[in-house]
C-alpha positions in Angstrom: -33.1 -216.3 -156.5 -32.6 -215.6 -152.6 -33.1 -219.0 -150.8 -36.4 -219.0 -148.3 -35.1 -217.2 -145.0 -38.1 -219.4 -143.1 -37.7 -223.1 -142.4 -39.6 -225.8 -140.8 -39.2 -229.8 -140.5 -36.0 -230.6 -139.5 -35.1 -228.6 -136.0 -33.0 -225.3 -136.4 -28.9 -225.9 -136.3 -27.7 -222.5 -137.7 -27.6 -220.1 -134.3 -28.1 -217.3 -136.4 -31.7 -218.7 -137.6 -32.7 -219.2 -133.9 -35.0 -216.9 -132.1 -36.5 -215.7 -128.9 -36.5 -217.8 -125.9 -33.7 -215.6 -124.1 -35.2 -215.9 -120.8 -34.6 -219.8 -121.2 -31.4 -220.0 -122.7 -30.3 -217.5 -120.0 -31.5 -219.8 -117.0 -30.1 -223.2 -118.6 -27.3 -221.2 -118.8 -26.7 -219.7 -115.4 -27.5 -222.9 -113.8 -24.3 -224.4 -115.5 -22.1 -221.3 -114.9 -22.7 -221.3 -110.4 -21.1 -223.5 -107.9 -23.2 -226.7 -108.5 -23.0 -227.0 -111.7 -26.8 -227.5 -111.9 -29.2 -229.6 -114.6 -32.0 -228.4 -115.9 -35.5 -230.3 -118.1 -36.8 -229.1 -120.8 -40.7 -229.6 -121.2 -42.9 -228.9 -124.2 -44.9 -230.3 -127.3 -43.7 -231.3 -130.0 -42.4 -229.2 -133.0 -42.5 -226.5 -129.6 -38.2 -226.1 -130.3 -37.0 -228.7 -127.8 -34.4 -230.1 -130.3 -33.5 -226.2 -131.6 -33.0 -225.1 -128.3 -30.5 -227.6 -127.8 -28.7 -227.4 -130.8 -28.5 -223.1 -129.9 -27.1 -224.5 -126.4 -24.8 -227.1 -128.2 -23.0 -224.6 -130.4 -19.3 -223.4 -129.8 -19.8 -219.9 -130.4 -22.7 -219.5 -128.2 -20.9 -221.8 -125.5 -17.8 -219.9 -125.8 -20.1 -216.4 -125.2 -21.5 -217.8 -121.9 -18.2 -219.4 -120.4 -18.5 -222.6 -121.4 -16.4 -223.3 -124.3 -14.8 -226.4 -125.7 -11.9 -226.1 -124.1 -12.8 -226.4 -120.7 -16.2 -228.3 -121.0 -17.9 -230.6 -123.1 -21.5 -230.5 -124.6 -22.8 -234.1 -126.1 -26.0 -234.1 -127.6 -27.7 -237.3 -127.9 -30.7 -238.2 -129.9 -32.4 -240.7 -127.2 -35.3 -241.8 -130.0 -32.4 -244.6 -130.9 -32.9 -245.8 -127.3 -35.3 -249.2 -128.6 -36.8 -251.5 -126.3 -34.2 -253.7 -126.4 -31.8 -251.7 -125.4 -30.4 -250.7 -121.8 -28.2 -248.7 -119.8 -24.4 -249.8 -120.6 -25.6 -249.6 -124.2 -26.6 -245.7 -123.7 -23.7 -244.6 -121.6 -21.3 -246.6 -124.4 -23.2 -244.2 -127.1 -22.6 -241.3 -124.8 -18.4 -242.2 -124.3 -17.8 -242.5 -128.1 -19.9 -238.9 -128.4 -17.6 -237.4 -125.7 -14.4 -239.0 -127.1 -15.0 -237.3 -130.3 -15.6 -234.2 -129.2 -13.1 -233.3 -126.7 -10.4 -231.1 -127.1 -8.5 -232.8 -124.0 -6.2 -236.0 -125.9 -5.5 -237.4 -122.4 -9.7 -237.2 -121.5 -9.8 -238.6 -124.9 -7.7 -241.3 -123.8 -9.1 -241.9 -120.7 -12.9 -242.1 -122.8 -10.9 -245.2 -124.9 -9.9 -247.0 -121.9 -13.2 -247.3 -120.7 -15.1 -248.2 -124.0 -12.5 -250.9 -123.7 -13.9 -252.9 -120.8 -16.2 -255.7 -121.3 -18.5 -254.7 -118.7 -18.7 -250.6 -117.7 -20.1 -250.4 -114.6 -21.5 -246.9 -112.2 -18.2 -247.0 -109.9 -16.6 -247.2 -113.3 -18.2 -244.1 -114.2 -17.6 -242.6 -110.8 -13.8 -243.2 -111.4 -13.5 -242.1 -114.9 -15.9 -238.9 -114.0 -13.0 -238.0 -110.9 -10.2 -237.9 -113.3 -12.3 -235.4 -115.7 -12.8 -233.6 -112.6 -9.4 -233.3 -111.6 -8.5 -232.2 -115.1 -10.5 -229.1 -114.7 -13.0 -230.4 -117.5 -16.7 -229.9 -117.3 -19.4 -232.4 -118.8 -23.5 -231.3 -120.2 -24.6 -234.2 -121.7 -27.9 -232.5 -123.9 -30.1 -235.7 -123.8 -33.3 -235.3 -126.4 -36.9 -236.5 -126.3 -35.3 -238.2 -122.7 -38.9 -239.8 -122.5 -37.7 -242.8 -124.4 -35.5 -243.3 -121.4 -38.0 -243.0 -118.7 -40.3 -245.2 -120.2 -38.1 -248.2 -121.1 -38.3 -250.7 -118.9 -34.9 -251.5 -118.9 -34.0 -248.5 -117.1 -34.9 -249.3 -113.6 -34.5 -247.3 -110.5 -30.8 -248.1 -110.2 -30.1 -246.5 -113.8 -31.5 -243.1 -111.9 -29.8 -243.5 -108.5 -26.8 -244.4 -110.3 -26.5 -241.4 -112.4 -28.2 -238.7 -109.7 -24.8 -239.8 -107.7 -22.6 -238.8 -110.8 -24.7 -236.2 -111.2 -24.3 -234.5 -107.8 -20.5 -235.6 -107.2 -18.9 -234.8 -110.4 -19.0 -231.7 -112.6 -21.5 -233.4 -114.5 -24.9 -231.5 -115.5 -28.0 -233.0 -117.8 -30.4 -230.9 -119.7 -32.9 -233.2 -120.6 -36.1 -232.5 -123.3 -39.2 -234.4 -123.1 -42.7 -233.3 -124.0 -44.1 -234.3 -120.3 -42.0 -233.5 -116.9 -40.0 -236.3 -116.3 -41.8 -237.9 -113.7 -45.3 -238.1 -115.5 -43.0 -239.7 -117.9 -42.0 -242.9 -116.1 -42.9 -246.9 -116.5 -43.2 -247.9 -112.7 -43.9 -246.1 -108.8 -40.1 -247.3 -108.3 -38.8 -245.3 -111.1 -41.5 -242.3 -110.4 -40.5 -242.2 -106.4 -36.7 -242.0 -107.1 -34.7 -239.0 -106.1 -33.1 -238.6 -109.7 -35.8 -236.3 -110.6 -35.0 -233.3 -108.1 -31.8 -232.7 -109.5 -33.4 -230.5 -112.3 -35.5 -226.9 -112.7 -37.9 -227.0 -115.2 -37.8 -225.1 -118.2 -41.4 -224.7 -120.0 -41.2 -224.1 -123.6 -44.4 -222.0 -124.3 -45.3 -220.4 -127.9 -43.8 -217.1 -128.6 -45.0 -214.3 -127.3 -46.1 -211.8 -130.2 -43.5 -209.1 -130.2 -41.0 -212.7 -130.7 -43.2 -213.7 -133.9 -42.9 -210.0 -134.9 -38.7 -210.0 -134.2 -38.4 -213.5 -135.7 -40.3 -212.6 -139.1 -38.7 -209.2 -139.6 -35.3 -210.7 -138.8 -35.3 -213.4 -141.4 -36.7 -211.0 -143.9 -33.5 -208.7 -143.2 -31.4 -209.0 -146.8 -34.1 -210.2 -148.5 -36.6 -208.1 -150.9 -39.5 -209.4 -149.9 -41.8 -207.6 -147.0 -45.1 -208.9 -145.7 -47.9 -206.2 -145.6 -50.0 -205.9 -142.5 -52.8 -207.9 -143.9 -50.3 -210.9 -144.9 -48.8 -210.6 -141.2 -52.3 -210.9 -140.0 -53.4 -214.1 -142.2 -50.0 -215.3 -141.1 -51.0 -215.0 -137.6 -54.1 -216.0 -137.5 -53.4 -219.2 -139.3 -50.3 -220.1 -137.4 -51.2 -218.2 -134.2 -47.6 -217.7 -132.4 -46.3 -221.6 -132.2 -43.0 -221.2 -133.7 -43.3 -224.7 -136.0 -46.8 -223.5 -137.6 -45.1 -219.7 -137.7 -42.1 -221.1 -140.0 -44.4 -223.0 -141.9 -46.8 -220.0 -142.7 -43.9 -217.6 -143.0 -42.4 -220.1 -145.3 -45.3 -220.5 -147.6 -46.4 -216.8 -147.8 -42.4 -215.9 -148.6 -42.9 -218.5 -151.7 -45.7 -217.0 -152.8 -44.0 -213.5 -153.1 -40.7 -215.5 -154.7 -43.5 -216.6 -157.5 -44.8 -213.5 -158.5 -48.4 -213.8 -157.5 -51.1 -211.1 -156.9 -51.7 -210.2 -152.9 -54.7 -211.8 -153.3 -53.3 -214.9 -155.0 -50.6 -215.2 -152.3 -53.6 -215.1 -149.9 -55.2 -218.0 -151.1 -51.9 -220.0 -151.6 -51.1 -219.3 -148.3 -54.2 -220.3 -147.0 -54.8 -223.5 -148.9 -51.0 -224.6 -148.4 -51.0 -224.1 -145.2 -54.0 -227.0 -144.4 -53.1 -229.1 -146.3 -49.7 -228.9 -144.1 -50.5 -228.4 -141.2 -53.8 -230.8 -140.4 -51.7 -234.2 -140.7 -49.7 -232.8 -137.5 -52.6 -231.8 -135.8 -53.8 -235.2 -136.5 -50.7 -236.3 -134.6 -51.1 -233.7 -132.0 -54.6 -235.6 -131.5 -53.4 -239.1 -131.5 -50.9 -238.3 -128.7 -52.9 -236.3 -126.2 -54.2 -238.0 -123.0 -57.8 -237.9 -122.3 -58.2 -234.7 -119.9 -56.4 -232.8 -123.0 -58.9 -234.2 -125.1 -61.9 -232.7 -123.6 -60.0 -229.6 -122.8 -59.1 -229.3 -126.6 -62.8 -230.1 -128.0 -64.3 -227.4 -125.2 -62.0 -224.9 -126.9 -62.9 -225.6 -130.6 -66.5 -225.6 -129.3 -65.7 -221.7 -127.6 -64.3 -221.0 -130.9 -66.8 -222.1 -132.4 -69.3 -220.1 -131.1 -67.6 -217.0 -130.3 -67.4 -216.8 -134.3 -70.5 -217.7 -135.1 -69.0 -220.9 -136.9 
């Protein structure tokens, strides 16, 4: 039996499962491949795709497509949800070096990465050095840095963290793309922290749900080699279940695609999907409610309330 072309949960590695968001990936992109080098945020809520979209930018053979292969310049993803309270920054930029060293095809950059996880204390003129000789190598450095909010609200991360790295940032051919589910500076502990300069180095890049005719692509797509097909009604109780966030998407996509696998009537798979698909997806909307600020609170209840009465519910 064909193994489910949908997924949902973990984020998606395999480039050939990702879909849509071309105009992002194309502006990330192009503010690596000019002059400056540039770094860009990305900003959305979770399950949105933060982490997929930087394990699509993170991969060799998309990297390589755009100019920016492992030979020339390094990508180092970093999970920043390890970053605890008791940790700070010569502990982060440690994790970041041994994440580099591994990676990189250059031995001597490799060696240079060794040196400097040797010293007792690595400090930013450290890095400054170290960055110069990467430089003069010709080699290029994106350090992908997830759910970056962990960062920006640990307290031991203080304004000279940010000034510090801004300068290594904007002297070296280092670029950041960042993911959090706020811009950065909503994001931080103190007005010190909020009012540094750090946070003009970046564009922001809005992770939004998929427009329709990207649901439509991304279902058809996965369905490719397989010999199951959705009818019009299923795309609709897909749809209108999931709407067009991608997470929910997978999830219904997933669910109806098992339903097919086990053999049951249309209208069978309808109410499998349907009662699957709660039970799922209410503890994240739970979460989704637990973590929204007040103002998104009353925003989110008006809605329901619209709803509500626009269907006669």
């Amino acid at each position: 039996m064909p193994s489910n072309p949908f997924t949902y949960g973990n984020p998606i590695s395999d480039p050939h499962r990702f879909f849509g968001r071309e105009w992002e990936v194309k502006q990330i992109f192009g503010r690596l491949q000019n002059k400056e080098f540039e770094s860009s945020s990305v900003v959305g809520e979770r399950r949105i795709g933060k982490t997929s979209l930087l394990n699509y930018l993170a991969d060799p053979g998309i990297r390589a497509v755009q100019g920016v292969g492992p030979e020339h310049c390094s990508f180092v993803y970093v999970d920043l949800q390890m970053v605890d309270a008791t940790m700070g920054p010569e502990q982060l930029w440690r994790r970041l070096l041994t994440l580099m060293r591994r990676q990189c095809l250059d031995a001597e950059i490799g060696n240079l990465v060794a040196a400097l996880e040797g010293r007792r204390r690595i400090r930013t003129f450290d890095l400054d050095e170290f960055f110069q000789q990467v430089d003069d190598r010709g080699h290029h450095v994106v350090f992908l840095l997830d759910e970056f909010d962990w960062v920006t609200r640990n307290e031991n991360f203080g304004p000279d963290f940010y000034f510090g790295l801004r300068s290594l940032v904007i002297s070296h051919k280092v670029a950041l793309v960042t993911s959090s589910r706020l811009g950065l500076i909503e994001l931080c502990h103190s007005p010190a922290v909020r009012s540094s300069p750090f946070f003009n180095i970046f564009a922001n890049i809005n992770l939004r749900q998929f427009s329709l005719e990207e649901s439509q692509l991304m279902i058809s797509r996965a369905l490719d080699g397989t010999a199951v097909r959705f009818s019009a009604a299923e795309l609709e109780h897909v749809l209108g279940l999931a709407g067009l966030q991608p997470y929910f998407l997978q999830m219904g996509c997933w669910l109806l695609y098992e339903s097919h696998q086990a053999g049951l009537a249309e209208t069978a798979r309808g109410a499998f999907l349907a009662e699957r698909f709660r039970a799922e997806a209410v503890p994240h909307f739970v979460d989704y409610w637990d973590n929204s600020g007040d103002y998104e609170k009353i925003v989110l209840t008006a809605a329901a309330l619209l709803e509500r009465t626009a269907t006669g519910g």
